[in-house]
VEXVEX-618634 format. One record per residue (C-alpha): chain; x, y, z. Coordinates in steps of 0.5 Angstrom, whole numbers, plus 500, padded with zeros to 3 digits. Layout:
REM residues N
PT   kette    c1    c2    c3
PT       A     X     Y     Z
...
This chain:
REM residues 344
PT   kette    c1    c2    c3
PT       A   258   123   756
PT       A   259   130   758
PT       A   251   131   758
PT       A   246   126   761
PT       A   242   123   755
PT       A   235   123   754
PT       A   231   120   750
PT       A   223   123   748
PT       A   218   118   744
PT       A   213   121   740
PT       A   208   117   738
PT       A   203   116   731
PT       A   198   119   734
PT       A   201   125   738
PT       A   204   129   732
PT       A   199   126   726
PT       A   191   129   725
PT       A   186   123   725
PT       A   187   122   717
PT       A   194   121   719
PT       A   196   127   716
PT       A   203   129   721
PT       A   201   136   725
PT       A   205   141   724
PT       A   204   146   729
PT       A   206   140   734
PT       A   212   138   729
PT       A   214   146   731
PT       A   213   145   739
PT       A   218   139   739
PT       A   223   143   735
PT       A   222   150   740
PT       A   222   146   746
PT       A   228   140   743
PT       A   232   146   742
PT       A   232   149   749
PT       A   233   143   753
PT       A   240   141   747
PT       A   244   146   752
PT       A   244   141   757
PT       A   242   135   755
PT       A   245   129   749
PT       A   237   128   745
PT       A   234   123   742
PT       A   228   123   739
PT       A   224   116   737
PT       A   219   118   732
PT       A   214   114   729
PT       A   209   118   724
PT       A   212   115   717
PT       A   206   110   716
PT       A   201   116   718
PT       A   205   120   713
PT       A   205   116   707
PT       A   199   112   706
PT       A   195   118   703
PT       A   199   117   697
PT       A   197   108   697
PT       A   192   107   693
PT       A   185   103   697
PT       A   190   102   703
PT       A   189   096   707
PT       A   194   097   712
PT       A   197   090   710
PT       A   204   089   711
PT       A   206   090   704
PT       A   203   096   704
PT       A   206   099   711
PT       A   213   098   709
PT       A   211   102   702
PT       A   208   108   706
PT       A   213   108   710
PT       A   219   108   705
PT       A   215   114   702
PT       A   213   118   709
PT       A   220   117   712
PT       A   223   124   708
PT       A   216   128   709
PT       A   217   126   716
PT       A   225   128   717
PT       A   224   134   711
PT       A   219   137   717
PT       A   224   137   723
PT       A   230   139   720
PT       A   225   145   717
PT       A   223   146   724
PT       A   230   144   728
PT       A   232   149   723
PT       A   230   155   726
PT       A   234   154   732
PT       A   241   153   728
PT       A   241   145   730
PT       A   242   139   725
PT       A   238   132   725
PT       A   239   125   723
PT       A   236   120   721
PT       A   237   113   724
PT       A   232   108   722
PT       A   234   102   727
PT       A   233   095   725
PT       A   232   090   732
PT       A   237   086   729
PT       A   243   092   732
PT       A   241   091   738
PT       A   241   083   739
PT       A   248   084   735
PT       A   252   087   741
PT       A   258   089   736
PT       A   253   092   731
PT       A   250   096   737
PT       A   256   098   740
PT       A   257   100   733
PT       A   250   104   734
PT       A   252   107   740
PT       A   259   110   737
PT       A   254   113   731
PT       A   250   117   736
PT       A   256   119   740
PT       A   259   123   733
PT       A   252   126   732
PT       A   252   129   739
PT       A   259   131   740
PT       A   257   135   733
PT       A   251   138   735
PT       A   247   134   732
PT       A   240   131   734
PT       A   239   123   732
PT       A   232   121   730
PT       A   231   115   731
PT       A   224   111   727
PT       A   224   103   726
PT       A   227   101   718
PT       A   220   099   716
PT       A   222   098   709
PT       A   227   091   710
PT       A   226   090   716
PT       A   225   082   717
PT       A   219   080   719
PT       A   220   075   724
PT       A   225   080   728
PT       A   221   086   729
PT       A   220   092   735
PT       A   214   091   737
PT       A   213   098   737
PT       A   216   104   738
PT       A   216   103   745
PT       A   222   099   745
PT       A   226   101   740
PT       A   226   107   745
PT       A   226   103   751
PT       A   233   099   748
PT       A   236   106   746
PT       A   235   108   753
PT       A   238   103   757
PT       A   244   101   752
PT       A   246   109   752
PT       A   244   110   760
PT       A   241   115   758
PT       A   238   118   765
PT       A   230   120   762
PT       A   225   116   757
PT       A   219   120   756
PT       A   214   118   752
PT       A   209   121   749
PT       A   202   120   749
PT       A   196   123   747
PT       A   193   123   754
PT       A   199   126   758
PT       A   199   121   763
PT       A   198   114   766
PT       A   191   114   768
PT       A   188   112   775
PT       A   180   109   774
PT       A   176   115   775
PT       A   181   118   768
PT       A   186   122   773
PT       A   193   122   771
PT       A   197   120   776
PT       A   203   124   778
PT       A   208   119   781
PT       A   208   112   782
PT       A   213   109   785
PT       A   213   102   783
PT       A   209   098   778
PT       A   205   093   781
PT       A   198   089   782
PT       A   195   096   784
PT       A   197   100   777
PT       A   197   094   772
PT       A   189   094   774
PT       A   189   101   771
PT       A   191   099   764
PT       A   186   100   759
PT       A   188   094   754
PT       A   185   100   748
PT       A   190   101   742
PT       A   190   108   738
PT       A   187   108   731
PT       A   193   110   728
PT       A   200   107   733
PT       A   201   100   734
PT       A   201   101   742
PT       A   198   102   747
PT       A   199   103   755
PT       A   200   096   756
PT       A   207   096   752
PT       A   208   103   755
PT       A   207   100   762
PT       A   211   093   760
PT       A   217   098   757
PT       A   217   103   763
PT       A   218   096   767
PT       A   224   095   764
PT       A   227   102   763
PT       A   226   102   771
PT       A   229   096   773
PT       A   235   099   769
PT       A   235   104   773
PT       A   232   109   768
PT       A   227   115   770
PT       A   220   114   765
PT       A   216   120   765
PT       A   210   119   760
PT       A   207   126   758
PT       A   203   130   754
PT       A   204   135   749
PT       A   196   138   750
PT       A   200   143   755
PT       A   205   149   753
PT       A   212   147   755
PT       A   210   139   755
PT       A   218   136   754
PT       A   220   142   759
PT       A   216   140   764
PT       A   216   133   763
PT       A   224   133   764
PT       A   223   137   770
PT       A   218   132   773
PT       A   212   138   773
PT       A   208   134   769
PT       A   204   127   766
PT       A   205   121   770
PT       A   214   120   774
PT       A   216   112   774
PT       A   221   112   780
PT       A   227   109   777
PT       A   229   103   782
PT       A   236   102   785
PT       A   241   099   780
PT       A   248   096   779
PT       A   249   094   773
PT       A   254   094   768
PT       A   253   097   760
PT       A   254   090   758
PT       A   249   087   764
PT       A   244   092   761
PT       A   244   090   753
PT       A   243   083   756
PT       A   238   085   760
PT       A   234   089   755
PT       A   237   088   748
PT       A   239   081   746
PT       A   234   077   744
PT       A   231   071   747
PT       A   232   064   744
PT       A   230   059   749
PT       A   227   058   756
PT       A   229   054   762
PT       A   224   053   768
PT       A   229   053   776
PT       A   227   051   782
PT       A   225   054   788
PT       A   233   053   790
PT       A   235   055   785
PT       A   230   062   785
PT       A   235   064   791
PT       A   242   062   789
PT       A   240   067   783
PT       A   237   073   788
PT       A   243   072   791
PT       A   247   074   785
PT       A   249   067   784
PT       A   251   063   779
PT       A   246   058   774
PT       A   247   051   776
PT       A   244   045   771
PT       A   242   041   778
PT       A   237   048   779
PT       A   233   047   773
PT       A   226   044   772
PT       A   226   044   766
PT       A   229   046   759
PT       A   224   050   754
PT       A   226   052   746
PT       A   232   051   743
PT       A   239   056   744
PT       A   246   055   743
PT       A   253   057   747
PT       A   253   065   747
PT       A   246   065   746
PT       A   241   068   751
PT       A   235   065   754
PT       A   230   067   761
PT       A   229   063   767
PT       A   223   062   770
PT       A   220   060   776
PT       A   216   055   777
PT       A   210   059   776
PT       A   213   060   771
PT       A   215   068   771
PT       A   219   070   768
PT       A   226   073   773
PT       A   232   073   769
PT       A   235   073   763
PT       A   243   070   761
PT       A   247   068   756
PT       A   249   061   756
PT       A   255   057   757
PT       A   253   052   753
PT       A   248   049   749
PT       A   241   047   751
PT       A   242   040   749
PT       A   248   039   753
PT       A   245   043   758
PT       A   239   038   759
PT       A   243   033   758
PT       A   247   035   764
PT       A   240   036   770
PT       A   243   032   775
PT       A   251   034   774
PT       A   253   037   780
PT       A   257   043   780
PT       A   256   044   772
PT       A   255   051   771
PT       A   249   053   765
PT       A   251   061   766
PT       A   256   065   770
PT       A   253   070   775
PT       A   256   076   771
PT       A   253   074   765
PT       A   245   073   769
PT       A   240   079   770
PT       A   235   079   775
PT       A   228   082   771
């Protein structure tokens, strides 16, 4: 792409009042700062703020899934109306992409997705990305916003993820954000505050566990409020909130959709051997595993586990998991090929 790609999520919370009602004022920021940063940047703005827009109009809600999809189906138009009111002003167009978790696991269809959004920006124009709650399958769900922008931003490259938070930053144990961190390790992850928002599905644990992935694929996170003026500017140029570094890595497109995207069928558990060869950027051979979990067919993805049973990586399999475990002691036999294993 001529432009870098950023991506810019926004959260329940960070552009609805308490009574879920969406907050204009912040609606009107996100245009005006959008707009200066469309000169230079391919945007994409995940949003989530439809539930909060159309329960109001839901009888006695309850928030059961019925009732979300319904809410959903009714403030999804008041949601874009309001942006394409405020993006407007600025001359720029948006569209509306309402992503099922199913264009991501399908490579074809998201290749599909990534041809869509290409269009748009070679237009000018702004996609604005929200789960499909009305049909979206129950059983194959984002589990937040979080990851739909997490799969966006590693399947496009983009160079940026920013997520927007109600409280500008990652916050240490005295309640300061933090300014950069480096890497995500022990030291961080005792700071998350397991506390969701009243309004949004997610908390700092999924933006922790996404901002992971995104870094290991070699994307820069900021997490970032818009309690401050220029928030989205500032937060692009790392002026402020809390700046994930991104990690070294050379990865392939398809290496990162497998690595982020698919989705997950089945496990196996590998020995200590086999935990090397891996790291070494060696192939996945049957005599390596301990143990086969679940059940995945030829093409399917699954995660490898260590024996501590964390999970290191995912692959796409050269063979069913029956035919795998029926093969544990085979010497030479080949379960998933260097090129088609990532190392989390």
């Amino acid at each position: 792409m001529s432009k870098p790609i950023v991506v810019i999520k926004f959260g329940t919370a960070s552009i609805t009042h308490k009574n879920g009602e969406l907050n204009e004022a912040i609606l009107q920021e996100i245009a005006r700062q959008v707009a200066v940063l469309h000169e230079s940047y391919h945007i994409v703005l995940v949003s989530s703020g439809a539930v909060g827009a159309g329960k109001g109009f839901i009888k006695e809600y309850k928030g059961t899934i019925t009732e979300r999809k319904a809410a959903a189906a009714i403030g999804n138009p008041l949601l874009l109306a309001k942006y394409t009111r405020y993006f407007a002003e600025y001359g720029i167009a948006i569209a509306q992409s309402l992503c099922e978790r199913q264009h991501f696991a399908n490579r074809n269809q998201f290749l599909q997705l990534k041809e869509t959004y290409q269009a748009l920006w070679e237009n000018g124009i702004i996609p604005i990305a929200n789960e499909n709650d009305v049909v979206s399958n129950l059983e194959l769900k984002f589990s937040d916003n979080d990851q739909l922008a997490t799969l966006i931003a590693t399947g496009f490259g983009a160079s940026a993820l920013l997520l927007c938070t109600s409280v500008g930053g990652f916050l240490d144990d005295k309640k300061q954000i933090i300014p950069y961190i480096p890497q995500i390790d022990e030291t961080i992850l005792a700071y998350v505050d397991t506390d969701k928002s009243a309004l949004g599905l997610g908390g700092m644990v999924s933006k922790l566990n996404y901002t992971r992935l995104a870094t290991r694929m070699g994307i820069k996170v900021v997490i970032f409020g818009m309690n401050q003026p220029n928030g989205i500017i500032e937060a692009v140029a790392e002026k402020t909130g809390t700046v994930f570094a991104p990690q070294e890595a050379s990865l392939s497109a398809r290496q990162k959709w497998l690595g982020s995207g698919s989705t997950i069928e089945g496990s196996v558990v590998v020995d200590e051997g086999a935990v090397q060869a891996l790291n070494k950027r060696k192939s996945l051979l049957a005599v390596g595993i301990k143990e086969v979990i679940g059940s995945f067919q030829k093409g399917e993805v699954f995660e490898i586990f260590d024996e501590e049973k964390n999970v290191i990586a995912v692959a796409q399999s050269k063979h069913s998991s029956e035919t795998v475990a029926e093969n544990l002691k085979t010497q030479n036999f080949e379960v998933a090929h260097a090129d088609e294993i990532v190392i989390l």
